[in-house]
N, CA, C and O atoms as a Maestro MAE file, in Angstrom:
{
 s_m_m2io_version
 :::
 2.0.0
}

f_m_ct {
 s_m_title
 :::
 protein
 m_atom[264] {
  # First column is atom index #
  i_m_mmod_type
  r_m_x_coord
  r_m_y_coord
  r_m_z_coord
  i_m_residue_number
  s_m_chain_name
  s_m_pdb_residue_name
  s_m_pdb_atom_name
  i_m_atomic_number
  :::
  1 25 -26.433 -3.031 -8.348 1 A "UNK " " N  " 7
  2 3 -25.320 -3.195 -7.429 1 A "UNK " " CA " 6
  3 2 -24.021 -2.936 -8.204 1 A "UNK " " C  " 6
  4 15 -23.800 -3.597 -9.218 1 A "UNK " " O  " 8
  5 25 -23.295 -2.163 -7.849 2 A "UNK " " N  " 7
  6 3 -21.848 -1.955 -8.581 2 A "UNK " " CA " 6
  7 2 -20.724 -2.699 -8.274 2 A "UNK " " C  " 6
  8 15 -20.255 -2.886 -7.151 2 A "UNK " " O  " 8
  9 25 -20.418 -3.011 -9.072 3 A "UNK " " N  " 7
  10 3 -19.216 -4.387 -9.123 3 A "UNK " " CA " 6
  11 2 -17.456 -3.169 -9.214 3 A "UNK " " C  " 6
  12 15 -17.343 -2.146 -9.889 3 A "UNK " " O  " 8
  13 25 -16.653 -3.639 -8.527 4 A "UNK " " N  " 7
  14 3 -15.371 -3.475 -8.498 4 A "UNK " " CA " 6
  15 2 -14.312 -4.590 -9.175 4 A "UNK " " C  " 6
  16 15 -14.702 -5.743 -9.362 4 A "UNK " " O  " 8
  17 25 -12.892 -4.158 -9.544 5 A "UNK " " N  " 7
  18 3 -12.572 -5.042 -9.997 5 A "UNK " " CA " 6
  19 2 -10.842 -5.223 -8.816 5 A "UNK " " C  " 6
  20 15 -10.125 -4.237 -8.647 5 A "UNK " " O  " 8
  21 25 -10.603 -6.189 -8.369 6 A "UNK " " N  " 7
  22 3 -10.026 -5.875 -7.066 6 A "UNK " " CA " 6
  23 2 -8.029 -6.292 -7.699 6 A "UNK " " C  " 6
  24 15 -7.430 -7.209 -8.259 6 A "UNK " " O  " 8
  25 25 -7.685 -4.709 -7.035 7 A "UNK " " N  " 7
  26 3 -6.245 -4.454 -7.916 7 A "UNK " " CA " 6
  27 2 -5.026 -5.884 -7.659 7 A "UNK " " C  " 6
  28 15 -3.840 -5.720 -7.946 7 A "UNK " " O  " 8
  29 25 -5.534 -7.197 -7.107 8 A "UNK " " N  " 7
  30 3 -4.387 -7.680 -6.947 8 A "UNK " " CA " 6
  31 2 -4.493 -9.297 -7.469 8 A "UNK " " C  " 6
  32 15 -3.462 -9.953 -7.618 8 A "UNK " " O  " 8
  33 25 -5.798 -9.859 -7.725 9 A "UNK " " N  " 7
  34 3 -5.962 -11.010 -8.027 9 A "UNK " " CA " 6
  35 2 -6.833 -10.592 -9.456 9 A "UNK " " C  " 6
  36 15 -6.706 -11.474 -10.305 9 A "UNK " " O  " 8
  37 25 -7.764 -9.337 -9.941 10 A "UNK " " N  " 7
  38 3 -8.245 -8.806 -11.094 10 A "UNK " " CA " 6
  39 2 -9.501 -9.433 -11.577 10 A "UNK " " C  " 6
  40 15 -10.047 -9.561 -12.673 10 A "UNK " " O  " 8
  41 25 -9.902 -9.967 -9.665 11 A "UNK " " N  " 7
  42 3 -11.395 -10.345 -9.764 11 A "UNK " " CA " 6
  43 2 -12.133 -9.556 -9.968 11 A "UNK " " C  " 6
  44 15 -11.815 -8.438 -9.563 11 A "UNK " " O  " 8
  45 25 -13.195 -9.666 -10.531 12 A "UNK " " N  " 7
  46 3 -14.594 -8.786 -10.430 12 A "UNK " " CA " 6
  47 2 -15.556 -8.650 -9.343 12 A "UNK " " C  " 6
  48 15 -16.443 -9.378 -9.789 12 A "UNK " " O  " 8
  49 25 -16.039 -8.183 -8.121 13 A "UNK " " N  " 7
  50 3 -16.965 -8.426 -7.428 13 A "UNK " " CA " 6
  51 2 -17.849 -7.459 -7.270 13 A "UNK " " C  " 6
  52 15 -17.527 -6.384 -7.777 13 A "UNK " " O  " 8
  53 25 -19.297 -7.528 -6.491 14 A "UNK " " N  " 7
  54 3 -20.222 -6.784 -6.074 14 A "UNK " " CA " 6
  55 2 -20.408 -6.271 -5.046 14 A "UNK " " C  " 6
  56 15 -20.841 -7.076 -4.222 14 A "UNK " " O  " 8
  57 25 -20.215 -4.682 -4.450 15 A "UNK " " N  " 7
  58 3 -20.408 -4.209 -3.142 15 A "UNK " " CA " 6
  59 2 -21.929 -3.715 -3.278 15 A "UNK " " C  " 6
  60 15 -22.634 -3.565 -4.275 15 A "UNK " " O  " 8
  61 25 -22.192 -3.506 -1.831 16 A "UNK " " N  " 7
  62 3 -23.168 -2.723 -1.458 16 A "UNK " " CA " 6
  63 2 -22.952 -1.222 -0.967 16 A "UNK " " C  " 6
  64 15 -23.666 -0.238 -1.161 16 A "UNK " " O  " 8
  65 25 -21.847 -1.338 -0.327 17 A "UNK " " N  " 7
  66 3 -21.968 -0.034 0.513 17 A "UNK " " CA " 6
  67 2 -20.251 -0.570 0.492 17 A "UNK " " C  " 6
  68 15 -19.880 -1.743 0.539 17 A "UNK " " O  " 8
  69 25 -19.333 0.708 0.404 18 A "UNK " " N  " 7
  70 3 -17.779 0.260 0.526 18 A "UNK " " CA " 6
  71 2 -17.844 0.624 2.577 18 A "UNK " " C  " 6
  72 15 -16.907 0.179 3.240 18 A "UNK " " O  " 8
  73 25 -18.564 1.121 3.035 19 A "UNK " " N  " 7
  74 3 -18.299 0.911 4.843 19 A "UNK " " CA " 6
  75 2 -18.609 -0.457 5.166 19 A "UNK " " C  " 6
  76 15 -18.015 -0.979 6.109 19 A "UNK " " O  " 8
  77 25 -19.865 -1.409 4.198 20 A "UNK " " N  " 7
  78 3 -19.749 -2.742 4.503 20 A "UNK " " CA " 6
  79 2 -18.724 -3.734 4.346 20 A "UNK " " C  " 6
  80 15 -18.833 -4.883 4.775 20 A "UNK " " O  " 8
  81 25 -17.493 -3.180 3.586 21 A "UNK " " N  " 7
  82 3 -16.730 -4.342 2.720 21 A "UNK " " CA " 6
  83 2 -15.711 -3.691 3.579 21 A "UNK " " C  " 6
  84 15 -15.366 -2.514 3.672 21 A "UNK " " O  " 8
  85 25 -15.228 -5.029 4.325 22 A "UNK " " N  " 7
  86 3 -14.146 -4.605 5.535 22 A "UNK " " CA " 6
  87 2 -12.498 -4.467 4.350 22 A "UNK " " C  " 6
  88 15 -11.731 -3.507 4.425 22 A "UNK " " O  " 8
  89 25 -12.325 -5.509 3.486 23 A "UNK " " N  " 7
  90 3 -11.835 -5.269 2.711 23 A "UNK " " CA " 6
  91 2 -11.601 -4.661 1.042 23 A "UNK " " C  " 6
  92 15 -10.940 -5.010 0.063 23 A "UNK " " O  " 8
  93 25 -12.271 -3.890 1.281 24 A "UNK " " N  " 7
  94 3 -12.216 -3.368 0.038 24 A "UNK " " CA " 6
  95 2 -11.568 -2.513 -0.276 24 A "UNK " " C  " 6
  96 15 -12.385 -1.595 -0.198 24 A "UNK " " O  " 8
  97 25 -10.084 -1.789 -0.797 25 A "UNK " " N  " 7
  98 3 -10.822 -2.254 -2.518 25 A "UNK " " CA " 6
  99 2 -10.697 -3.862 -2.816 25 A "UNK " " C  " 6
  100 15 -11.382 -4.220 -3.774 25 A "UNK " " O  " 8
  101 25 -9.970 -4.861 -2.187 26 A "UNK " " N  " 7
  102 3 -9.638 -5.993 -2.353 26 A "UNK " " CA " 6
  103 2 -11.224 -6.605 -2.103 26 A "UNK " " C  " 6
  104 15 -12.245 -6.244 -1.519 26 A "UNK " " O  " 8
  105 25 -10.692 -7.930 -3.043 27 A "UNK " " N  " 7
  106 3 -12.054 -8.648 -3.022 27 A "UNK " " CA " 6
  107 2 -11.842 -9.535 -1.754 27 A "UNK " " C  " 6
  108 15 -12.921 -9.813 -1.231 27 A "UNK " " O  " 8
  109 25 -10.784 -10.043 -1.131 28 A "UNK " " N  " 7
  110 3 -11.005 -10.687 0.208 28 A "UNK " " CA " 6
  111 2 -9.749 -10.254 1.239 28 A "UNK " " C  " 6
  112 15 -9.035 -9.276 1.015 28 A "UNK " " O  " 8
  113 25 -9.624 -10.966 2.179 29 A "UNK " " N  " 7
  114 3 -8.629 -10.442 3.532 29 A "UNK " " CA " 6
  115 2 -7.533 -10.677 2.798 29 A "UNK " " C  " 6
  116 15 -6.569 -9.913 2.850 29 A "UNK " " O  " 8
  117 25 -7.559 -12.082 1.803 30 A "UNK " " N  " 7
  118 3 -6.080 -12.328 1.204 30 A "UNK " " CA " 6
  119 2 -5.665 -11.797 0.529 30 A "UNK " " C  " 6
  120 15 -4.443 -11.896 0.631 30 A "UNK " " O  " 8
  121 25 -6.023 -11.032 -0.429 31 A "UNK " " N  " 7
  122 3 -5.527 -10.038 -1.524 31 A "UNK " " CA " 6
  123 2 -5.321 -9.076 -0.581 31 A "UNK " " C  " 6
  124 15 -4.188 -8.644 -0.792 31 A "UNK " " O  " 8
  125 25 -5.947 -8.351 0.608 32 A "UNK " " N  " 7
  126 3 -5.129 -7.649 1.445 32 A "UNK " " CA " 6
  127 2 -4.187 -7.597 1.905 32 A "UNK " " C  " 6
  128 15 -3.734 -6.532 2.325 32 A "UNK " " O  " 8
  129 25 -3.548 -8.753 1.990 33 A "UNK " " N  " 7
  130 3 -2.513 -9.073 3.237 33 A "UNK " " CA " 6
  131 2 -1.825 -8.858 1.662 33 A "UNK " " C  " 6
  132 15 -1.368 -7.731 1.465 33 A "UNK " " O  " 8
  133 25 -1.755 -9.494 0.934 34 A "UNK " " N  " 7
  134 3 -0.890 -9.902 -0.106 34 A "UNK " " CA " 6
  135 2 -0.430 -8.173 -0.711 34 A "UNK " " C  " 6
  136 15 0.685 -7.792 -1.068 34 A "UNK " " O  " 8
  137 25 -1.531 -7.503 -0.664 35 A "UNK " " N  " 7
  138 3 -1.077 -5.836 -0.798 35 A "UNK " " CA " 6
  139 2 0.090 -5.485 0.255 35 A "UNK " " C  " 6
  140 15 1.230 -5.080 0.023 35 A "UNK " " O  " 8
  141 25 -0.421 -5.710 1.252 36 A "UNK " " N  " 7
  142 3 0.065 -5.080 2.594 36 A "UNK " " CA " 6
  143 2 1.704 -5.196 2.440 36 A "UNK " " C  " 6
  144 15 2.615 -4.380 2.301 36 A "UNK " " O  " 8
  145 25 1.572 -7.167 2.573 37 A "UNK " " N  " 7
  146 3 2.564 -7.620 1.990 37 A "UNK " " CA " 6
  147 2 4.078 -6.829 1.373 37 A "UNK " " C  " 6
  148 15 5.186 -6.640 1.874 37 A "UNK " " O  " 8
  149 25 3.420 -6.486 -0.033 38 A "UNK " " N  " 7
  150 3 3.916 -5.841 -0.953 38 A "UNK " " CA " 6
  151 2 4.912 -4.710 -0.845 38 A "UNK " " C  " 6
  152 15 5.977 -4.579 -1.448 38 A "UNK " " O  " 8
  153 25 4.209 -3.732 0.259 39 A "UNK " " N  " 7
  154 3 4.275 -2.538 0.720 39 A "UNK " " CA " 6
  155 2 5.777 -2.618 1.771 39 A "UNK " " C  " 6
  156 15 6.822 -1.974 1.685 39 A "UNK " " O  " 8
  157 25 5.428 -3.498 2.575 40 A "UNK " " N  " 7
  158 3 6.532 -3.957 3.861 40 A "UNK " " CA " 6
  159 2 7.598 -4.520 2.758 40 A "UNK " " C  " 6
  160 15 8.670 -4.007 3.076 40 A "UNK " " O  " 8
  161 25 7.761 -5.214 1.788 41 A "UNK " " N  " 7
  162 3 8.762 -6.175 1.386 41 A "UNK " " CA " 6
  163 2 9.522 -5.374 0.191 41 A "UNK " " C  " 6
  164 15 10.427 -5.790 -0.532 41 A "UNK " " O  " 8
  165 25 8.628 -3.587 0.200 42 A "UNK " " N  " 7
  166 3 9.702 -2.517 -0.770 42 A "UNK " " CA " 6
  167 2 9.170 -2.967 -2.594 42 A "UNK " " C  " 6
  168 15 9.834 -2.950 -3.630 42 A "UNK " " O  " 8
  169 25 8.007 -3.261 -2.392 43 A "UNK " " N  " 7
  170 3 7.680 -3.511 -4.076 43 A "UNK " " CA " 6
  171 2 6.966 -2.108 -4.400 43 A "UNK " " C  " 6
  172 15 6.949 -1.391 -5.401 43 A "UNK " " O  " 8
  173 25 6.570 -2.052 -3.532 44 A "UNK " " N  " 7
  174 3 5.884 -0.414 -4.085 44 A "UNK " " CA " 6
  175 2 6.494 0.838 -3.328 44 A "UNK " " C  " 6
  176 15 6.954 0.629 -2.205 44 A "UNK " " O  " 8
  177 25 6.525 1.754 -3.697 45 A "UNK " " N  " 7
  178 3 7.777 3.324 -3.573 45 A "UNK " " CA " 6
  179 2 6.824 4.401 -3.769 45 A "UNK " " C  " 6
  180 15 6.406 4.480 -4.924 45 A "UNK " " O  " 8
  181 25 6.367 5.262 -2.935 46 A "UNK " " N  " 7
  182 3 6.044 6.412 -3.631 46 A "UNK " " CA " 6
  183 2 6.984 6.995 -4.271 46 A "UNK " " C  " 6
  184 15 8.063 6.535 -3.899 46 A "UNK " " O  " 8
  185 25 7.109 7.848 -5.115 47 A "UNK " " N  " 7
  186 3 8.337 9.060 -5.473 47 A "UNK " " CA " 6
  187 2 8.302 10.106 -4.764 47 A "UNK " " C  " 6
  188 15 7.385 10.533 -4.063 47 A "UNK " " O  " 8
  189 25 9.456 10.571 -4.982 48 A "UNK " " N  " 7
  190 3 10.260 11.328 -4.022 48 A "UNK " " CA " 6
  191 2 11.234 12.650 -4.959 48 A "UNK " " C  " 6
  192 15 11.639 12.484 -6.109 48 A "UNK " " O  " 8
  193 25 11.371 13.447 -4.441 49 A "UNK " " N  " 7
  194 3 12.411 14.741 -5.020 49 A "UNK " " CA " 6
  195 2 14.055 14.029 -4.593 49 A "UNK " " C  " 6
  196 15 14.313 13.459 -3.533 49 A "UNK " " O  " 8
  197 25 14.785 14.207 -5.474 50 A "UNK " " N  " 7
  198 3 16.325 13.574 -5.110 50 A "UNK " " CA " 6
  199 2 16.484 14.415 -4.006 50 A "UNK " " C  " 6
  200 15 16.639 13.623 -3.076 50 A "UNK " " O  " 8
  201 25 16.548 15.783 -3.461 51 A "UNK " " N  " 7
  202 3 16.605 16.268 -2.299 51 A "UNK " " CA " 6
  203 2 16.309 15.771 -0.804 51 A "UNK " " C  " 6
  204 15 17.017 15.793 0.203 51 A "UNK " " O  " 8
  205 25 15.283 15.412 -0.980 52 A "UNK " " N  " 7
  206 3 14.582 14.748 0.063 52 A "UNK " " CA " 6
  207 2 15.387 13.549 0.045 52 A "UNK " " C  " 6
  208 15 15.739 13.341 1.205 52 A "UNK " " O  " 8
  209 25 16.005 12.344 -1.012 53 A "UNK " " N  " 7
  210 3 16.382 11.030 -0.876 53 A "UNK " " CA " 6
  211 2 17.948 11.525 -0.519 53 A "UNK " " C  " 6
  212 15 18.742 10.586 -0.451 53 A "UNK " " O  " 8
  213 25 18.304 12.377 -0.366 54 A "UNK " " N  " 7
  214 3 19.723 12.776 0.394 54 A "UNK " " CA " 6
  215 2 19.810 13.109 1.543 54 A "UNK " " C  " 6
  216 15 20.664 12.783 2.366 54 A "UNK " " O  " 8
  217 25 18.811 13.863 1.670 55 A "UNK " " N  " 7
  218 3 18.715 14.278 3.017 55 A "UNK " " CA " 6
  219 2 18.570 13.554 4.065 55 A "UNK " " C  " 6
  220 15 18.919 13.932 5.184 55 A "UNK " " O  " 8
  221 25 18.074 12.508 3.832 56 A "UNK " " N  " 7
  222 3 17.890 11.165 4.952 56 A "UNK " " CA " 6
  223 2 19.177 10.635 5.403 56 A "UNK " " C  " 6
  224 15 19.633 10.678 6.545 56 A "UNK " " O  " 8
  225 25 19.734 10.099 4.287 57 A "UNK " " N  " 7
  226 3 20.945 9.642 5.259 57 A "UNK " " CA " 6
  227 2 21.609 10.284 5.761 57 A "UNK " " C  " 6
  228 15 22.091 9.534 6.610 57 A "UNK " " O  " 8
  229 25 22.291 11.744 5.960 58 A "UNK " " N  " 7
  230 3 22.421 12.465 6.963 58 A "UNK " " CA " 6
  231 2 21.637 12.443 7.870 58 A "UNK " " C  " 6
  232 15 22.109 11.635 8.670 58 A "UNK " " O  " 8
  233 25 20.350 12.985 8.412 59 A "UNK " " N  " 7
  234 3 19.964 12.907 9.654 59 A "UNK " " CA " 6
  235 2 19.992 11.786 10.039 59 A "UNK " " C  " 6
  236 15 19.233 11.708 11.006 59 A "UNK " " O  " 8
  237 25 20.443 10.862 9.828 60 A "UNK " " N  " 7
  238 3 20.691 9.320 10.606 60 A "UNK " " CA " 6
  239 2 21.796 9.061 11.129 60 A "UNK " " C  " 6
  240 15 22.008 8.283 12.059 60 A "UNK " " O  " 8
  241 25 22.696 9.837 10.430 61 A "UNK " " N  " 7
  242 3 24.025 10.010 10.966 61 A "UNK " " CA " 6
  243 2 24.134 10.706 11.974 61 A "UNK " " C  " 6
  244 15 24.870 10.457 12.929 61 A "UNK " " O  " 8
  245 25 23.265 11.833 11.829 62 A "UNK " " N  " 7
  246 3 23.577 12.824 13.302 62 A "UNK " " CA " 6
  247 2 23.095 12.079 14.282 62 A "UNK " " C  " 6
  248 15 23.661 11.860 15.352 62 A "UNK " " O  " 8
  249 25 21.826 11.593 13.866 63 A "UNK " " N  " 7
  250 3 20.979 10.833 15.409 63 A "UNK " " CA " 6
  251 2 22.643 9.740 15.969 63 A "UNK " " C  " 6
  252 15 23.255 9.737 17.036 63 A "UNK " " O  " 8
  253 25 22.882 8.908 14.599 64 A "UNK " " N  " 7
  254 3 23.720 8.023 15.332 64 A "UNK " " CA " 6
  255 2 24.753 8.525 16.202 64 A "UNK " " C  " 6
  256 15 25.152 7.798 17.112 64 A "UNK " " O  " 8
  257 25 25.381 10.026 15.988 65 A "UNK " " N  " 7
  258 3 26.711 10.423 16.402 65 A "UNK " " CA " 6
  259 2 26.418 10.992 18.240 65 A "UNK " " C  " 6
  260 15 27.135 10.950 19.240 65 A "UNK " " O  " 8
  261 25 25.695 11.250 18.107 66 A "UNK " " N  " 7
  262 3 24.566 11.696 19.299 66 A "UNK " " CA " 6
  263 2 24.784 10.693 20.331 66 A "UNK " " C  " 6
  264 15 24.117 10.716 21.365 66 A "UNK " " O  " 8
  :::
 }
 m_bond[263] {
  # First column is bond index #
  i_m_from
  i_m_to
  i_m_order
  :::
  1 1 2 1
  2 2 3 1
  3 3 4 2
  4 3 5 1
  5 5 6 1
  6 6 7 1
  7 7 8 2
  8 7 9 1
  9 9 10 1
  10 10 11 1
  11 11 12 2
  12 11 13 1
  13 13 14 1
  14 14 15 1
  15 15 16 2
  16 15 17 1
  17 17 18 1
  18 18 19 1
  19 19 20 2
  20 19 21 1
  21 21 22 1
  22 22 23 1
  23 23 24 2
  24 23 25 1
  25 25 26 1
  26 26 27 1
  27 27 28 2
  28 27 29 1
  29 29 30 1
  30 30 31 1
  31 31 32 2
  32 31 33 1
  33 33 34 1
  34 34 35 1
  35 35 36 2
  36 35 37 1
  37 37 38 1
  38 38 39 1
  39 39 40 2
  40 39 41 1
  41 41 42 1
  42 42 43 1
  43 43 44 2
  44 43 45 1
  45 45 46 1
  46 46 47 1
  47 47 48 2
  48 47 49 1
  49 49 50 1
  50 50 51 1
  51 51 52 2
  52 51 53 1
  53 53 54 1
  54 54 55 1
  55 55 56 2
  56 55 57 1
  57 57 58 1
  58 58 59 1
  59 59 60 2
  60 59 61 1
  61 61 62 1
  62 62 63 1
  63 63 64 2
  64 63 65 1
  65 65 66 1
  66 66 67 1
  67 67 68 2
  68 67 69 1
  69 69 70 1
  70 70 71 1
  71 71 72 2
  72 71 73 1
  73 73 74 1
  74 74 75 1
  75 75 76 2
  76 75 77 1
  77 77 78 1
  78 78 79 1
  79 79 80 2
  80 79 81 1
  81 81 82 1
  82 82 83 1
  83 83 84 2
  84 83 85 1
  85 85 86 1
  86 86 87 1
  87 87 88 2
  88 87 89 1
  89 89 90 1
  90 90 91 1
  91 91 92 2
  92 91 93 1
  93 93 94 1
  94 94 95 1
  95 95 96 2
  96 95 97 1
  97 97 98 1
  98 98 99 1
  99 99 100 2
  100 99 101 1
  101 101 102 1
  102 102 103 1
  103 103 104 2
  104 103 105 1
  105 105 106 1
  106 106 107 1
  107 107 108 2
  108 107 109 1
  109 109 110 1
  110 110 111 1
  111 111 112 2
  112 111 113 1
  113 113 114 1
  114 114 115 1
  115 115 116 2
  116 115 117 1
  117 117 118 1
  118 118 119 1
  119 119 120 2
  120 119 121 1
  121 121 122 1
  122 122 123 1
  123 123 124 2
  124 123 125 1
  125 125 126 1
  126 126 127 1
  127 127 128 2
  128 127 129 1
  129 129 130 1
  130 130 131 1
  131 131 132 2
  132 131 133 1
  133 133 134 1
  134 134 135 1
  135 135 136 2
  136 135 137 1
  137 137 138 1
  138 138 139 1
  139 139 140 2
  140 139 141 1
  141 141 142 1
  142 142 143 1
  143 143 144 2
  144 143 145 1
  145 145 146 1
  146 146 147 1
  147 147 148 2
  148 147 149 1
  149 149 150 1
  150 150 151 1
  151 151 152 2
  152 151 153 1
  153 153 154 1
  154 154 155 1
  155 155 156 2
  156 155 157 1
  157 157 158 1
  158 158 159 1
  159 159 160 2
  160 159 161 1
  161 161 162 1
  162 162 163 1
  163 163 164 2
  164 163 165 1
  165 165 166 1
  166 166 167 1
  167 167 168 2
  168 167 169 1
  169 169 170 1
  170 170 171 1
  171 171 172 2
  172 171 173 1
  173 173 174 1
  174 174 175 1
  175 175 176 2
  176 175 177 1
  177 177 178 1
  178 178 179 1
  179 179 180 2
  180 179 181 1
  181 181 182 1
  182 182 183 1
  183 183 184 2
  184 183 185 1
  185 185 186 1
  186 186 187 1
  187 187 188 2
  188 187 189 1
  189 189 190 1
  190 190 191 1
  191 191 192 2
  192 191 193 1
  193 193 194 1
  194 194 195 1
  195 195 196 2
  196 195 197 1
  197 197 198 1
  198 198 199 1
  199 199 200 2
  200 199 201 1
  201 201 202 1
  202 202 203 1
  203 203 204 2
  204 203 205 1
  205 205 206 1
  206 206 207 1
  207 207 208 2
  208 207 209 1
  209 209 210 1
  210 210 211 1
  211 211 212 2
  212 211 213 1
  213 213 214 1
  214 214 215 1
  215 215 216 2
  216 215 217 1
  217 217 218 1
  218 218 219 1
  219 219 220 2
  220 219 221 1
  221 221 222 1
  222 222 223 1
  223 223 224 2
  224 223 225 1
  225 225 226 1
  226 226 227 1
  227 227 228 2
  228 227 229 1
  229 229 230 1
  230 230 231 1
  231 231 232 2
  232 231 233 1
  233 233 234 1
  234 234 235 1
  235 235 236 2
  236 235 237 1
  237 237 238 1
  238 238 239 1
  239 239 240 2
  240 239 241 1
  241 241 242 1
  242 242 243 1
  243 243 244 2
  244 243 245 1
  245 245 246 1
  246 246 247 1
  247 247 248 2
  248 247 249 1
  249 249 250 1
  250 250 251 1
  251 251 252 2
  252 251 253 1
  253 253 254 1
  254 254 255 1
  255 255 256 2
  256 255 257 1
  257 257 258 1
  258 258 259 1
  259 259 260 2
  260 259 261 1
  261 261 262 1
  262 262 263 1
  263 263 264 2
  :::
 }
}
């Protein structure tokens, strides 16, 4: 059985099949939420081209002027 090691509490556990493990890669719902969490509250960022991070606040402006 192959064991995972789950990215947010750095438990070790055992899957069978990852379609059985509703949460996985996390070892339970709570290390999920606590990811999820993470994501909504701006701790994690993909990167980005400075182009693209300019370009946004203009088209927000146009929508607003609209």
């Amino acid at each position: 059985m192959p064991f995972h090691t789950c990215p947010i509490c750095r438990k070790r556990f055992p899957y069978k099949k990852i379609e059985n493990s509703p949460d996985f890669p996390f070892c339970s719902r709570r290390c999920k939420l606590v990811d999820l969490g993470r994501w909504l509250e701006g701790e994690y960022v993909l990167p980005g081209s400075e182009e693209e991070d300019s370009e946004k606040p203009d088209a927000d402006k146009d929508k607003e002027e609209e």
